[in-house]
N, C-alpha and C positions, 0 to 999 in steps of 0.2 A: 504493500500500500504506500510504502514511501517513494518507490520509484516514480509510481503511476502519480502521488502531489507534485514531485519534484517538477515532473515534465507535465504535469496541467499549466503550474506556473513558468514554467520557460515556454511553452506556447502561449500564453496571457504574454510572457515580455516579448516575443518575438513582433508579435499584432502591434504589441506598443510601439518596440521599435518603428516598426514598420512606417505607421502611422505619424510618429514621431519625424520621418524624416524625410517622408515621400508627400506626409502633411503639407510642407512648407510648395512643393513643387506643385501640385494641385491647385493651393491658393494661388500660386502667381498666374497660374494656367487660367483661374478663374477669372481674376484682376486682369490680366491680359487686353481685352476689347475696350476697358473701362479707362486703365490707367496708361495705357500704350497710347499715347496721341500721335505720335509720327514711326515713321518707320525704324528711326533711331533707336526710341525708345522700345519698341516691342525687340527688338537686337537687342536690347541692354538685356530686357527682364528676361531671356533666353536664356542670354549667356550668362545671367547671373546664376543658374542655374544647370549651363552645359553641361561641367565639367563632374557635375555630382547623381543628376537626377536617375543614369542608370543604375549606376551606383546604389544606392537608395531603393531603388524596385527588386536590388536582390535579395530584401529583406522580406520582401512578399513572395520571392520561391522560397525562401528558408523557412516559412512559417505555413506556406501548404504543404513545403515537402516534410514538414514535422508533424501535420497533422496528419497527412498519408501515412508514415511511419510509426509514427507513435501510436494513434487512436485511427484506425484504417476505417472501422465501424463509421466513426464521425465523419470523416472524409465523404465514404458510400453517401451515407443519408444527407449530409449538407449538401453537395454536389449536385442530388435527384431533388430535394427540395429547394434547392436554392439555384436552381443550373437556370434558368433564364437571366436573373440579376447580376450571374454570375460570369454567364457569356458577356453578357452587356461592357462589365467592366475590362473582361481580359478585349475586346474587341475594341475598343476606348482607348485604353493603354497602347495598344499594337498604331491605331492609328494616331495618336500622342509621338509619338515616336519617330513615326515616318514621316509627322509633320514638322520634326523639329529638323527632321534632315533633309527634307523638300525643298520648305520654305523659299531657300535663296539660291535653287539652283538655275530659275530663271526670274528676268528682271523682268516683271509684268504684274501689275496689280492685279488682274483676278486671279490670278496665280498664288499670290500671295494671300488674300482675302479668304482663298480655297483653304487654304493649313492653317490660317490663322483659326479661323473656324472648326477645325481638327482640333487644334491647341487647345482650344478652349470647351467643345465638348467633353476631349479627352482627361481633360481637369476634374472639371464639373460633377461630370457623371461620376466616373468611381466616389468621389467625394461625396455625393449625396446618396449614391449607393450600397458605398459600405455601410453607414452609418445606419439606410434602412434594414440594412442585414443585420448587425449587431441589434439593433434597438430590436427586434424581431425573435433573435435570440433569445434576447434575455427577456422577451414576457412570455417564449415558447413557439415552438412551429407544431401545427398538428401532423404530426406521422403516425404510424401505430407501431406494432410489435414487430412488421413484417420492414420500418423505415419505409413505407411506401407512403409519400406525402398526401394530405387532404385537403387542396386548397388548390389554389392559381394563383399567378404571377400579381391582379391588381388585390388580392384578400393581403399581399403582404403591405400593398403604399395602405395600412390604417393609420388612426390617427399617430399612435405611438410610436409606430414606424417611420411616420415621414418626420415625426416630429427629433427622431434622431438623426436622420438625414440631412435637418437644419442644423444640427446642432453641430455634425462633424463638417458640415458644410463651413458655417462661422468658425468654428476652428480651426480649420486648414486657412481661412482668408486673413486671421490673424495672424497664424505662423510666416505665409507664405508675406504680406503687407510688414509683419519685424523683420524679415530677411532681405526685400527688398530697403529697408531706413539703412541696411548696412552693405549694401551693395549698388546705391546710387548715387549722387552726387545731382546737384543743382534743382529744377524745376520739378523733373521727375519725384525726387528725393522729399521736397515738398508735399506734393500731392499724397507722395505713401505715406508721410507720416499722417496727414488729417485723414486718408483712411484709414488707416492703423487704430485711429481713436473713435471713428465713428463705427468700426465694428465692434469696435471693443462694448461700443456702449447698446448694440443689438443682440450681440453676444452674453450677458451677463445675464438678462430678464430671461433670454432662449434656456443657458444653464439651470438657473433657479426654477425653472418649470417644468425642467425635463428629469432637472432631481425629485420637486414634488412626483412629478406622473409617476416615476417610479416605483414610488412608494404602492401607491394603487393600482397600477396595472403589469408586475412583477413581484416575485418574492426574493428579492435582491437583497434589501433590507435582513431577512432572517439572520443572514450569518452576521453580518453587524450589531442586532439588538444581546446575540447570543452570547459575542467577545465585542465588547462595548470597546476594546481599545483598538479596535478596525477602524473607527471613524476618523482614527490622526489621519488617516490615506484621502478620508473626502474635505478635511482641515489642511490637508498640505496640496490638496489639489484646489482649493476657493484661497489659499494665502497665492498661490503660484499664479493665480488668474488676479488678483488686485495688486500683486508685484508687476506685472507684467504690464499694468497701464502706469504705473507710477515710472517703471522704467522709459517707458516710454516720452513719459512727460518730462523726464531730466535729459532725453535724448542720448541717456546709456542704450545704443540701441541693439548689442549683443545683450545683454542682458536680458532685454525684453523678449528678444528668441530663445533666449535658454527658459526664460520663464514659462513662454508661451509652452515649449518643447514639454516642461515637467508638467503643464495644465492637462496637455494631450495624454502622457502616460498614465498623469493621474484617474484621468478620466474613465481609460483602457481600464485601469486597475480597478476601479471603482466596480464596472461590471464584472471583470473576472472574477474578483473576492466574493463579489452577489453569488455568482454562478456555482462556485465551486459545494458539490465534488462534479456538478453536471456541466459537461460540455456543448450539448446541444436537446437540450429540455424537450419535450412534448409536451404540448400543450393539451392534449388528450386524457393522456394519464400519466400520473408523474412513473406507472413503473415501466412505460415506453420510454423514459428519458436515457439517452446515454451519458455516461460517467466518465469521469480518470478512471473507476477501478472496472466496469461494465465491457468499456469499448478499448483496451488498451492492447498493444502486444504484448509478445511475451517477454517476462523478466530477463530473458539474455537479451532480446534485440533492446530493451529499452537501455542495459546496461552498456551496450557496445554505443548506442546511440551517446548515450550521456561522455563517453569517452572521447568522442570523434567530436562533439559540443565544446567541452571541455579546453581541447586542441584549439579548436580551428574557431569559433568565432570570438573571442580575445583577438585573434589575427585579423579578422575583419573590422574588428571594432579600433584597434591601434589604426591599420591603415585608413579608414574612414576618418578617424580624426585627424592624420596626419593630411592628408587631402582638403577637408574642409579649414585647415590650420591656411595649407599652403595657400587656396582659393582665398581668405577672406578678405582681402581687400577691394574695394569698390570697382565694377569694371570701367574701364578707362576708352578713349579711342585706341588707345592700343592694340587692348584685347580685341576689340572692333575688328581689326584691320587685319589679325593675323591668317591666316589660310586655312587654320581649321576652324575659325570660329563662324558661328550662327549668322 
């Protein structure tokens, strides 16, 4: 049973991560049509982003291929109940992608108008998508005994659903609006910060209601009322989110992405700790739900997993900082100019 918690919670962090760092790329993908006024600037907020954003999506194979390894059972059933929302998003990403290496390989505004419009679905959508998948999650999908789903694709946009959709939505436009205040410079630079503040201030009533729904339309809450000292996670995840605009307002503006960054994990955490020992709930009957200990593999493959863990994402995680070390400074016409850039 220890192995099966240990790796509930390393697939909870891996989401975070995920979320955490492909969050930022989303928002600016979203911000994109809005704060991009000339062609200039839509090159800035690209490249502000080049050099990291695939980077960053590898944290979304590490956390499917751990849930296919680890919890195979959950894998099955999320995939057949969740497989339209979930095509959507890998179909999104793929085209995200193709638009960022299109864009400027010819000089023609519809050309350009075409990918930009890639960009910014490809944003968008997984961003509002995930969010209805988790929030969905966590108040249950109805499957039965056999994992064979009982619903369709619009039973998932309910209210609770979409209403987390907005929330991971706002989320990502805060992360992605802090990374832009430190990766721009001049007019642009401007504008990101007064959005930066005017999500923040959409963002906070979206939080606070989405915590209330919780309450009522999940039993997320239980493990919380049960070890009362689980709520420091949703006290370090509401300090992280009113650091993040005070940061903001001293124009510390890493800071305000590292804060935004701990909001999002916390957020992540928030539902996983609700969840645990259940991975993917039914909503039918709680003894259709799969578990850590229900849907897991077996104790040597979890074991050899934790090993090869262990190893290798430390390495990932050193070089991704060393990378975002190297990247942070604001891009310049320089970067503009060179041969591989956007």
């Amino acid at each position: 049973m220890v192995l099966q918690s240990i790796w509930f919670y390393l697939w909870g962090l891996l989401w975070a991560i995920f979320f955490m760092t492909d969050g930022f790329d989303f928002g600016i993908g979203t911000l994109y049509p809005f704060l991009g006024k000339s062609d200039r600037d839509k090159r800035v907020m690209i490249n502000s982003i080049g050099p990291l954003w695939d980077g960053n999506e590898v944290w979304l194979l590490t956390a499917g291929g751990v849930t296919f390894a680890a919890f195979p059972k959950v894998y099955a059933t999320m995939f057949s109940s969740l497989y339209t929302p979930l095509m959507l998003i890998l179909f999104a990403l793929i085209f995200r992608g193709v638009a960022f290496e299109f864009r400027g390989k010819i000089e023609s505004t519809g050309w350009k108008k075409l990918w930009d419009t890639f960009i910014f679905i490809g944003s968008f959508l997984p961003a509002l998508l995930f969010g209805v998948a988790f929030a969905n999650i966590f108040q249950g999908i109805p499957f039965d005994a056999e994992g064979i789903y009982h619903g369709n694709t619009l039973k998932l946009l309910n209210p609770y659903g979409l209403l987390g959709g907005v929330l991971f939505v706002l989320l990502f436009l805060q992360h992605g609006a802090n990374w832009l205040n430190i990766k721009t410079t001049g007019d642009l630079q401007q504008r990101s910060i007064a959005v930066s503040q005017k999500i923040w201030l959409l963002l906070v009533p979206v939080a606070v209601i989405f915590f209330v729904a919780s309450y009522f339309a999940t039993d997320l809450y239980a493990n919380y009322l049960k070890t009362p000292a689980l709520f420091l996670v949703i006290i370090a995840t509401v300090v992280a989110l009113l650091a993040t605009r005070l940061f903001i307002a001293k124009q510390h503006f890493f800071k305000a992405w590292f804060a935004s960054a701990l909001t999002i994990v916390g957020a992540t955490f928030f539902g996983v700790i609700g969840l645990f020992p259940a991975l993917f709930p039914s909503s039918m009957d709680e003894i259709f739900s799969l578990t850590a200990f229900n849907a897991s593999s077996s104790p040597l493959t979890l074991k050899i997993m934790l090993g090869v863990v262990l190893v290798f994402i430390p390495i990932v995680i050193i070089y991704q900082t060393w990378a975002y070390n190297f990247f942070k400074g604001p891009v310049t016409q320089e970067d503009l100019d060179l041969d591989d850039a956007y």
